[in-house]
Every structure is written in C-alpha cells, then in structure tokens.
Steps between C-alpha positions, in 0.01 A plus 500: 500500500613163479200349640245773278379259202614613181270674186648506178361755196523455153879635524801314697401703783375366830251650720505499905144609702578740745394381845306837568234553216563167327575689178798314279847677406802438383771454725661842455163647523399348778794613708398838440106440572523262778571893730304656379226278484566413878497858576136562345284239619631615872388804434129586600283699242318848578120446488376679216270798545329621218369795700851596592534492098222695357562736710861597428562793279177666578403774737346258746767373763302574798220283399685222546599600849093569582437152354683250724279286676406598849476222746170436605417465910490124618183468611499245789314216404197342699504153382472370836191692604337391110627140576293496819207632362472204257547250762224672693302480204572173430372348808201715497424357170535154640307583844214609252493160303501311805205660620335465188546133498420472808151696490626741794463886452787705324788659739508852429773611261832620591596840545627645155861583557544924408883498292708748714633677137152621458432863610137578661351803372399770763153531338340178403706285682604255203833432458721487172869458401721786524485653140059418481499636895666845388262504173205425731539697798541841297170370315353411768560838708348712193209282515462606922497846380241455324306233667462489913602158596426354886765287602226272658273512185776387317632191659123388593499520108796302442387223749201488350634477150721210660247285574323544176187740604361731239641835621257775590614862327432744799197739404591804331504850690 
C-alpha cells in the first residue's frame, strides 16, 4: 500500500485504489474489500436467460425443455468440386475470347457441372434441393396421375428446351 498513490477527500482521511476494480477506500476499508473484491472478479457470471425467466412460476416448464436448440446435421461441404467448376469456367471463358480475337470458330461449351445435393425427380428428370425436391416430386407425381408422361417425350423436350427450340405441345387425344 506503500507504493498505491494517495487520494485525499475533503476530510483528513486518505484514500487507497484497490488493485482489483480500481475503486478508492480507506485503509480500514480496503482491508476488508481487497477479499472480497478478489474473490468476485474470479468468479465467472451465469449467462442470463430471459426464457429461463419468463417462464418461472408458470405452468410451462416443459416448454423450455422442447425448446433447446437441436443441432443441425453437418452437411459435408463441396467447395472443392464448386472451386473446380470455376476454374473450368474460367478457361473456357478465356478459350472463347481467344478465338474471338483470333477470327477462329467457338469451342463448344463445357459440360455444366450437376451439384451432387440436388435430388432428380423420378418424373421429369429435373433436379432440386432437398426441401424443393420433396415439394416437387409429390407435385409432380399428382400431375402423372393425371397426365401420361413418356419418359422419351420428356427428355427430347427438355433437350430441346436446352438448346432454345420453341417446344411443340404433343396433339391432344
């Protein structure tokens, strides 16, 4: 305390900071804070829950119980594979300027990459994500009911959609 520089108050008394919080006390005091300040800031503090709160006192415990958070699946990630792609694409793109430049025809275009998280319905043969895929295919199997679909009819009408022809409805029965 020796070293601690002084504060003095409008009485005779003198004031010493406590090494902890910084806070100034009087000597006597400070003996009995200096503990129990020590003791405090070791300690770690609860995170508050305001949930945990509200719902104390009321008929509702086991909501709090339903409400934790479940942990979600890792999906694996396919950076890689997406990281290839846009090198691919990337030198594609540059093949193409080059031949434009130099006045010889276009290569043909790369292959479009199909994302292995998408899901391929069993009756049009698109693909979706896994929540649109299970949306879809129960749409989409109503809709065979109804309508008769031809496997063949339908991808000659998605490659010709591809490459940009007007589509041809088949002629009505």
């Amino acid at each position: 305390m020796a070293e601690a520089q002084l504060f003095e108050t409008d009485g005779n008394e003198k004031l010493f900071p406590c090494e902890v919080c910084g806070r100034c006390f009087a000597a006597d005091v400070l003996e009995r804070h200096g503990p129990i300040c020590r003791k405090l800031f070791n300690k770690r503090r609860k995170t508050f829950s305001s949930l945990k709160q509200r719902l104390q006192g009321t008929d509702i415990p086991s909501l709090s119980k339903a409400l934790q958070l479940k942990s979600l699946p890792v999906r694996k990630s396919n950076w890689r594979q997406q990281h290839e792609d846009f090198i691919n694409a990337i030198q594609a793109a540059k093949q193409c300027t080059l031949a434009v430049k130099e006045g010889r025809p276009l290569p043909p275009p790369p292959a479009a990459a199909i994302s292995p998280d998408y899901v391929q319905c069993l009756y049009c043969m698109r693909r979706f994500n896994e929540t649109a895929a299970q949306r879809h295919i129960n749409f989409c199997k109503d809709q065979c009911s109804w309508h008769v679909f031809n496997p063949v009819q339908t991808a000659a009408r998605l490659a010709s959609t591809a490459q940009g022809e007007a589509q041809a409805s088949p002629p009505k029965e």
